[in-house]
C-alpha positions in Angstrom: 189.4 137.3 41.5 185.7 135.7 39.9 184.0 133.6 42.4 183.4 130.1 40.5 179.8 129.1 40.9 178.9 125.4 40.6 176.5 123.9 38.5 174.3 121.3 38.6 173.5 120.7 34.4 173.2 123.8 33.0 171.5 125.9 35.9 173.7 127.0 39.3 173.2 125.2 42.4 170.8 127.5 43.9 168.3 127.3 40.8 168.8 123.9 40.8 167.6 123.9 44.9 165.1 126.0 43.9 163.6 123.8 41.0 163.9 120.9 43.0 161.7 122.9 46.4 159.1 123.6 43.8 159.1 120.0 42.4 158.0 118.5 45.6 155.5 121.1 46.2 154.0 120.1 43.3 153.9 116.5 43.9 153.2 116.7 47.7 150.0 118.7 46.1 149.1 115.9 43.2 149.6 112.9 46.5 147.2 115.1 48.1 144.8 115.1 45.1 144.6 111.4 44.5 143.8 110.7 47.7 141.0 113.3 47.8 139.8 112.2 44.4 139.7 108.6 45.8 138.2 109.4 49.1 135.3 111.1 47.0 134.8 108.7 44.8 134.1 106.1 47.8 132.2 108.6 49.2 129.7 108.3 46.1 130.2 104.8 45.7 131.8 102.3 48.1 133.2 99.0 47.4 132.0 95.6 48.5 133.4 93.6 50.9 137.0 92.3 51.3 137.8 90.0 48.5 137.5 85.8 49.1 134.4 86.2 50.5 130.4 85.9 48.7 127.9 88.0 49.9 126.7 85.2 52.2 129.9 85.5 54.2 131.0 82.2 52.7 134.3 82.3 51.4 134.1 82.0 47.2 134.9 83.6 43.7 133.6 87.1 44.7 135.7 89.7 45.5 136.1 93.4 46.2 134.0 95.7 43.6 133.3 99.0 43.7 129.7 99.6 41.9 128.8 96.1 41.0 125.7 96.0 43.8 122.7 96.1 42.8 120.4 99.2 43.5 117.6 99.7 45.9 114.5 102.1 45.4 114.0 104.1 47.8 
């Protein structure tokens, strides 16, 4: 008697555990990469301070920008 393997759309069970292992490898991996390339990126250039606040300390219409201070010399 044929052992009757189940499917899960058009690939077996197995394939389809397999597929699915790889799938959150890759996205565990592109998590991993967005936080890196973010981290970097602040690394380079950091954001202002927390937003409802000027630069005084004062609370106003200013709020958090990344690369919107102005440079020093030096």
């Amino acid at each position: 008697m044929s052992e009757v393997s189940e499917k899960v759309g058009a690939v077996s069970q197995s394939r389809y555990e397999q597929i699915v292992a790889e799938l959150r490898d890759v996205v565990e991996q592109q998590t991993r990469g967005q936080f890196t390339i973010g981290d970097r990126t602040l690394e380079i250039e950091p954001c202002g301070p927390a937003a409802g606040r000027s630069r005084r300390g004062r609370p106003g219409r200013s709020r958090s920008r990344c690369g919107g201070w102005p440079r020093t010399s030096g």
